[in-house]
C-alpha positions as CSV (number, residue, x, y, z in Angstrom):
1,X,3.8,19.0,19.8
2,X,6.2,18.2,17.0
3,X,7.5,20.4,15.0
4,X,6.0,18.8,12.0
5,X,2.3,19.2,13.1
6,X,3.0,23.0,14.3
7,X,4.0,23.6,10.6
8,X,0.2,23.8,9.9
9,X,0.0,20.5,8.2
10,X,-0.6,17.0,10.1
11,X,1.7,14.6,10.0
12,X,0.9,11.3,8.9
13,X,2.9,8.3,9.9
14,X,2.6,5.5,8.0
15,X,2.9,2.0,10.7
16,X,3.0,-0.5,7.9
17,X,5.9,0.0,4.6
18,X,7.4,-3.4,3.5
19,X,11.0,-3.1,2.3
20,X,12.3,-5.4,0.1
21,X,15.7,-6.2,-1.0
22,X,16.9,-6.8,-4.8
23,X,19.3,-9.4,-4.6
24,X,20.2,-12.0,-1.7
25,X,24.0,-10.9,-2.4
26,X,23.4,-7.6,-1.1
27,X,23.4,-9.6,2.4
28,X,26.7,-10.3,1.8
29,X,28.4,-7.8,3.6
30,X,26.3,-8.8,6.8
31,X,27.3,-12.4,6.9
32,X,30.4,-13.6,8.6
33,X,32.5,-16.2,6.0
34,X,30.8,-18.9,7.2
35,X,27.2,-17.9,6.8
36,X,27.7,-16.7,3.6
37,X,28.9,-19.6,2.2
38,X,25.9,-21.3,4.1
39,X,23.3,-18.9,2.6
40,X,24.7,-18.5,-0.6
41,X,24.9,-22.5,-1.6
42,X,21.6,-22.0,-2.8
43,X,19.3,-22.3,0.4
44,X,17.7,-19.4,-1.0
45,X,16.6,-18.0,-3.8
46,X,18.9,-15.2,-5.4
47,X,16.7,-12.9,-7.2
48,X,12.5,-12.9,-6.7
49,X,9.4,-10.6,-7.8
50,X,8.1,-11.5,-4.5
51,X,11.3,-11.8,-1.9
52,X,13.1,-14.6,-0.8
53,X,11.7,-16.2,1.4
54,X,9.2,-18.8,1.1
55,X,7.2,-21.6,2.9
56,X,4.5,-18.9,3.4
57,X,1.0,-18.8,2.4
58,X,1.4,-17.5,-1.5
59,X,3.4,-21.3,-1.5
60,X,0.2,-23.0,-0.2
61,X,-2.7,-21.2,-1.7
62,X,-3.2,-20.3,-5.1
63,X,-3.2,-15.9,-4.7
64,X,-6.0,-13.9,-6.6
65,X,-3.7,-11.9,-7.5
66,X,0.3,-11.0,-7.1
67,X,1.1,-10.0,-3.8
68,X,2.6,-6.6,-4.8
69,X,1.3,-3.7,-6.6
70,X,2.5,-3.1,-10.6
71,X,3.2,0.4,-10.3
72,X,5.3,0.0,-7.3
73,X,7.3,-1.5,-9.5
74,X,10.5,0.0,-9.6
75,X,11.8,1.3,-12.9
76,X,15.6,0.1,-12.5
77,X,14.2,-3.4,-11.3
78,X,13.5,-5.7,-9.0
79,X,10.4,-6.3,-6.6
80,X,8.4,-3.9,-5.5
81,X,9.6,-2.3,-2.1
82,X,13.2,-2.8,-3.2
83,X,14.1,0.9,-4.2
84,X,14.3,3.5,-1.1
85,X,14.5,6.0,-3.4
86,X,11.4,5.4,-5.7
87,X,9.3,4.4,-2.7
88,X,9.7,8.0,-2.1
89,X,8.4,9.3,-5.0
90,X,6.1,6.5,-5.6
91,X,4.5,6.7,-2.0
92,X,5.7,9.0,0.5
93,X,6.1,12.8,-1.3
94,X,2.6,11.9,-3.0
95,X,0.4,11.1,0.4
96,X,2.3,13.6,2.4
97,X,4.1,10.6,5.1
98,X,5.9,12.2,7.1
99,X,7.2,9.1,8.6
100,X,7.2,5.1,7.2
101,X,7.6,2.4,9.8
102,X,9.4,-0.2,7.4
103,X,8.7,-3.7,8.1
104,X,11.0,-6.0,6.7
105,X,9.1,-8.4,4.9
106,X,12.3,-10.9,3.8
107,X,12.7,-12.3,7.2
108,X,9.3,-14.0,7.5
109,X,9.8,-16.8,6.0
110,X,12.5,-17.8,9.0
111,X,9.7,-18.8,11.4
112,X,10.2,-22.0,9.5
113,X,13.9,-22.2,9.7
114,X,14.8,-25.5,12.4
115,X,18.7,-24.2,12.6
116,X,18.0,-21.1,15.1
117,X,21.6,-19.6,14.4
118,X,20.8,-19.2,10.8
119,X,17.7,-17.6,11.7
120,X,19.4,-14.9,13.6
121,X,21.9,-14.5,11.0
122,X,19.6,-13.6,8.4
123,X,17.8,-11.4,10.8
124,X,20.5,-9.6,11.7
125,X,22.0,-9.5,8.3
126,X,18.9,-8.0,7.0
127,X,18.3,-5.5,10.0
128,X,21.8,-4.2,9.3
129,X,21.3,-3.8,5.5
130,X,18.4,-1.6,6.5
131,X,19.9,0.7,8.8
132,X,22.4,1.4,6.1
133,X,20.5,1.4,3.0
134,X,17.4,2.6,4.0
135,X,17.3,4.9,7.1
136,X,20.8,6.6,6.1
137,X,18.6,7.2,2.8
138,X,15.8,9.7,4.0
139,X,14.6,10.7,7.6
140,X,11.4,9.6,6.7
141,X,12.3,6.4,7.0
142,X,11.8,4.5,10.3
143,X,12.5,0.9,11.1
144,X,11.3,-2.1,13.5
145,X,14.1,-4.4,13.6
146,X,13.3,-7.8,13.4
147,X,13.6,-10.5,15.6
148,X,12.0,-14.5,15.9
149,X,12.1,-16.5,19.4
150,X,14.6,-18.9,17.9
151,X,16.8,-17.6,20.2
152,X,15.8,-14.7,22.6
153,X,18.8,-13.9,24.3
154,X,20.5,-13.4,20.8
155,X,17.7,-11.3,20.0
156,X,17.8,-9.5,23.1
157,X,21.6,-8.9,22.6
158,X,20.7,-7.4,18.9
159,X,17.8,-5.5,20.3
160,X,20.3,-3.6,22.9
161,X,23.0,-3.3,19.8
162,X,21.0,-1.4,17.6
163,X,18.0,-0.7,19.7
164,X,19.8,3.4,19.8
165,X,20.5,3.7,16.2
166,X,18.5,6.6,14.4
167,X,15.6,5.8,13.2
168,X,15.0,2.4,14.7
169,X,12.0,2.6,16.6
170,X,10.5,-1.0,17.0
171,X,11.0,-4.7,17.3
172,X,9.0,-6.9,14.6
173,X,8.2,-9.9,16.6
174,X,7.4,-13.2,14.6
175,X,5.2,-15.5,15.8
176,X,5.9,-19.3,15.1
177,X,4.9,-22.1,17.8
178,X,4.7,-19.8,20.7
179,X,2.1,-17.5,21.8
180,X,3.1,-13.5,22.5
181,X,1.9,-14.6,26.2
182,X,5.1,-17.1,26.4
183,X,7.7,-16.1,28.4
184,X,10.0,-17.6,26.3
185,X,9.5,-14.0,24.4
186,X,10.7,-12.5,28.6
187,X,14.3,-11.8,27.3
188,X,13.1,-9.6,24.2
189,X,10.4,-7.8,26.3
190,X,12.6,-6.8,29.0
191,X,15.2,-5.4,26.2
192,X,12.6,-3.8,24.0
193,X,11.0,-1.8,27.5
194,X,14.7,-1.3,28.3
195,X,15.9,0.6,24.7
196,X,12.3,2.0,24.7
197,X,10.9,0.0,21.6
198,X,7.5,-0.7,20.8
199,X,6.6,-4.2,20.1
200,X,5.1,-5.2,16.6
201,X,3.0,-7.9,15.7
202,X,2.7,-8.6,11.5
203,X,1.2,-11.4,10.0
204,X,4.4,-12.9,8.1
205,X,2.2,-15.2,5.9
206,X,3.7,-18.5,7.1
207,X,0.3,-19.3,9.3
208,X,-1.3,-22.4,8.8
209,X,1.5,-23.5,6.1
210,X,3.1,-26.3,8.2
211,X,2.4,-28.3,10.9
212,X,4.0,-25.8,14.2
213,X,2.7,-22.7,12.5
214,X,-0.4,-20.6,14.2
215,X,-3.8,-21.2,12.8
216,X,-6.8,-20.1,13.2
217,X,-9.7,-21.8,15.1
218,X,-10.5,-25.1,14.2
219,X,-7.3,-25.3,12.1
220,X,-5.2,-24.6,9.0
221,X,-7.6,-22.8,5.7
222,X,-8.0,-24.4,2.7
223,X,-8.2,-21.4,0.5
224,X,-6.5,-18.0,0.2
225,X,-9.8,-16.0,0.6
226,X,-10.8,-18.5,3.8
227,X,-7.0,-17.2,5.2
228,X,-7.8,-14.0,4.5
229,X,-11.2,-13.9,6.1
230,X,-9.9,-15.6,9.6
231,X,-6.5,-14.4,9.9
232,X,-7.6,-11.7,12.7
233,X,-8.5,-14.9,14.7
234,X,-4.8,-15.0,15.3
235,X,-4.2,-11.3,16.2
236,X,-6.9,-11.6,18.7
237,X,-5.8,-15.1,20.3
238,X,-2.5,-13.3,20.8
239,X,-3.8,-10.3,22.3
240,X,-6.0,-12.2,24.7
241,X,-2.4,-14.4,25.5
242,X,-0.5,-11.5,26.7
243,X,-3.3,-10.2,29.1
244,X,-4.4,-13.4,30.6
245,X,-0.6,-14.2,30.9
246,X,0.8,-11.4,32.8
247,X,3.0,-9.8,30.3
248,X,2.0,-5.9,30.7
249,X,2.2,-6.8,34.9
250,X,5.7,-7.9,33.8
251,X,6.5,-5.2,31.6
252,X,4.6,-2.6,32.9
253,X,6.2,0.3,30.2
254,X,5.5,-2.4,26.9
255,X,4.2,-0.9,23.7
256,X,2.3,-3.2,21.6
257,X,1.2,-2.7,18.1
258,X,-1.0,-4.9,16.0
259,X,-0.2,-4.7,12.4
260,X,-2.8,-6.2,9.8
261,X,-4.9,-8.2,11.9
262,X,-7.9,-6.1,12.3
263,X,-9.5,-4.5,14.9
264,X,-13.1,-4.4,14.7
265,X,-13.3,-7.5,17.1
266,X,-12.1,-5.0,20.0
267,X,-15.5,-4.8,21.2
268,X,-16.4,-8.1,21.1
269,X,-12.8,-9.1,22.7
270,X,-12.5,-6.3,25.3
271,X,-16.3,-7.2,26.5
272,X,-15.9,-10.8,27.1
273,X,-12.7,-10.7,28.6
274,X,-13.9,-8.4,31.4
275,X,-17.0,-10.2,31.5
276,X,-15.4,-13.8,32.6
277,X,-12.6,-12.1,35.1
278,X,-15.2,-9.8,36.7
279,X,-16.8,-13.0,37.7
280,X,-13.9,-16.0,37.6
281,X,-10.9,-14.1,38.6
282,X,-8.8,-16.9,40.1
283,X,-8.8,-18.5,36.5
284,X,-6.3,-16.0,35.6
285,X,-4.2,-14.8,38.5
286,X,-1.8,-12.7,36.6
287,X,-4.7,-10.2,36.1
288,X,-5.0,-7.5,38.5
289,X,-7.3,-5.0,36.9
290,X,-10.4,-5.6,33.6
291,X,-8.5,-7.2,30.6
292,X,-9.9,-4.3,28.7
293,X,-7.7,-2.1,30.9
294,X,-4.4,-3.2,29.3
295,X,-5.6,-3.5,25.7
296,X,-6.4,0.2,25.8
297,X,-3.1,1.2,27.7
298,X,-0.6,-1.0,26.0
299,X,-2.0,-1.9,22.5
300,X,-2.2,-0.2,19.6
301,X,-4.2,-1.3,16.1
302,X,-3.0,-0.7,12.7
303,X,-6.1,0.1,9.9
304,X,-5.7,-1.9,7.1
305,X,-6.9,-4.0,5.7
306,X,-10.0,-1.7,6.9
307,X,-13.3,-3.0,7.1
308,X,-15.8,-2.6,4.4
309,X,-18.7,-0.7,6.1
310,X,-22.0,-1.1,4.2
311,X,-23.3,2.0,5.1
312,X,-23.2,4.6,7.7
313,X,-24.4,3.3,10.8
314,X,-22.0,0.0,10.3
315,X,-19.0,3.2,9.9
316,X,-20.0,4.6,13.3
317,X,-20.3,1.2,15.1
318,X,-16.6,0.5,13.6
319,X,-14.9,3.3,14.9
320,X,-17.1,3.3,17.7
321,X,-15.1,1.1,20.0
322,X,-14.7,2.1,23.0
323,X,-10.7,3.3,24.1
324,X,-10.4,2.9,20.2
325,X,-9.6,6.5,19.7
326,X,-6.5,5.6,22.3
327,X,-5.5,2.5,19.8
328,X,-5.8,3.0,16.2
329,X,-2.9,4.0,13.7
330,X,-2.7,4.4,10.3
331,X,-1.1,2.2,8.0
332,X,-1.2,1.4,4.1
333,X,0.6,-2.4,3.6
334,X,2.7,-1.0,1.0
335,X,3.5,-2.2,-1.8
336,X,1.1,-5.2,-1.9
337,X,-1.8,-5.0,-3.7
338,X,-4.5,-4.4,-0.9
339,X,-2.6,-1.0,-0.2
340,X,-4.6,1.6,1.7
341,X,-4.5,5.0,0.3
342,X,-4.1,7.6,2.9
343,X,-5.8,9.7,0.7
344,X,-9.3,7.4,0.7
345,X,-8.7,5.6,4.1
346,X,-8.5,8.6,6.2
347,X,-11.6,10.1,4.9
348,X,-13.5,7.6,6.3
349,X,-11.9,7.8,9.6
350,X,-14.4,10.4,12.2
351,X,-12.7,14.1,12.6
352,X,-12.3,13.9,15.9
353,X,-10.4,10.7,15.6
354,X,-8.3,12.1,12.9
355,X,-5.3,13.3,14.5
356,X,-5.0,10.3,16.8
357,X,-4.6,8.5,13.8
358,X,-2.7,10.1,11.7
359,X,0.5,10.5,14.4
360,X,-1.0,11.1,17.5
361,X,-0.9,7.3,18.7
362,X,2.1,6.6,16.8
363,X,4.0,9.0,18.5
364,X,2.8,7.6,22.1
365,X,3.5,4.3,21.2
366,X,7.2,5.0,19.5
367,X,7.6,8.0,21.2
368,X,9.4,11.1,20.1
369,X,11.4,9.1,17.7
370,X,9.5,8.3,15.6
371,X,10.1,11.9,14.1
372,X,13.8,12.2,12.8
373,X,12.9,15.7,11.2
């Protein structure tokens, strides 16, 4: 067991901590001459409450309310989940995290780029600016790098280049036209399992907000709170992808994790599944064992946004899903405004679950790295 949990308190590890960055010119360093010059002609937008990025959802929809919280604020400036070191006193010495997965939130809006170079420029840029600024910061800090399939062999290449720096423990994925099933995504599968990197899967906010994004069923929402509702469709669609299309038979040692799309339509998902290959198995003959199998063994789901349960017996059926003590990890979406506090969620998660969730599952599906400390 870690060190950490033999101490006599237990560890919590924190799978969803959005960094931001203050000022597009911090990039700067990152870019070759040429890129800067491209990025910096006013492409994007210097300075932002909300990052830089855009063509997203909070572009489409009117938002109930800003994305981030006020008080995460930072008191020198700029947007919330911009300052490593008031992120620590703001969120992780209060809750007791022992480790924050960061998931850079600046590069979503590149699902939308159409120049696939510039997309792994920024990428990389802002992968690099992380490692530097944030994980040389505090141990506490841990990082999925990002990468897009605008061009998986680059992102492959990148994977393997700073797959073995400390605290680097992931690969954010972002989803655009193709589904996690594709095997256009082969190249960054084969060198996440290789560098021993979980996968991670994160809304980015740019579904249903132009014509190649991912919707849900039926197509693109017409309001924020409709998004909101069937966002998990998209999570689940995906899930369902990689089974039925081979990838864990592929990549037999790939770590998934599901980061704010839900989970309470496991049961649901895992049942059907096995249901139609128990009796149609030629309609998917990548499959060699129940569906239900793989989602247990390969896939892991982040808590928030958690459920609303309206009373006890909806709390046990939640958490009653079965292999979900294997699959569920705590997470907080901070800084945005929907934050989770550990100290509320994990109240209402069952004691004997507890542990799992707290760092148990996190450190199976990122292994012993995810602990720097």
């Amino acid at each position: 067991m870690n060190s950490v949990a033999e101490a006599g308190r237990t560890p919590i590890v924190d799978c969803d901590v959005h960094p931001l960055i203050k000022d597009i010119h911090a990039l700067a360093p990152y870019f070759t001459e040429a890129w800067r010059q491209y990025f910096f002609s006013g492409a994007l937008r210097s300075k932002s409450d909300n990052g830089f990025v855009y063509a997203r959802a909070r572009d489409r929809y009117p938002h109930p309310n800003t994305t981030f919280r006020r008080d995460a604020l930072p008191p020198q400036g700029g947007p919330a989940g911009s300052d490593p070191a008031f992120t620590v006193t703001n969120h992780i010495e209060p809750f007791g995290i022992t480790t924050a997965l960061l998931l850079p939130q600046e590069p979503y809006g590149v699902v939308r780029f159409g120049n696939s170079q510039a997309a792994a420029a920024f990428e990389r840029a802002n992968n690099e600016y992380l490692i530097d600024t944030w994980l040389s910061y505090d141990k506490r800090y841990a990082l999925a790098i990002t990468v897009s399939d605008h061009d998986p062999k680059s992102a492959a290449a990148d994977i393997r280049r700073l797959g073995s720096k400390p605290g680097v423990i992931g690969v954010q994925v972002l989803i655009n036209r193709n589904m996690l099933g594709s095997t256009v995504f082969d190249p960054i599968y084969d060198a996440a399992s290789e560098m021993g990197l979980a996968i991670v899967s994160h809304q980015s906010g740019s579904e249903g907000c132009y014509a190649y994004s991912q919707v849900p069923a039926g197509g693109a929402p017409r309001f924020y709170g409709e998004r909101h509702a069937v966002l998990p469709q998209i999570g689940a669609a995906n899930v369902t992808d990689m089974v039925m299309s081979g990838v864990f038979e592929r990549f037999p040692k790939l770590r998934v994790v599901m980061v704010e799309w839900g989970f309470t339509w496991l049961a649901s998902l895992m049942s059907r599944m096995d249901y139609l290959w128990e009796r149609n198995r030629q309609a998917s003959p990548f499959v060699k064992r129940p569906p239900s199998e793989y989602v247990v063994e390969h896939c892991k789901f982040a808590t928030q946004p958690l459920d609303e349960a309206a009373n006890a017996t909806e709390l046990r059926a939640m958490f009653g899903i079965p292999g979900l003590e294997k699959m569920l990890l705590f997470s907080s979406d901070y800084p945005h405004y929907d934050t989770d506090s550990p100290s509320i969620i994990l109240k209402k998660i069952p004691t004997l679950m507890k542990d799992s969730v707290c760092y148990q599952n996190a450190l199976e599906a990122f292994g012993p790295k995810v602990f720097r400390h």
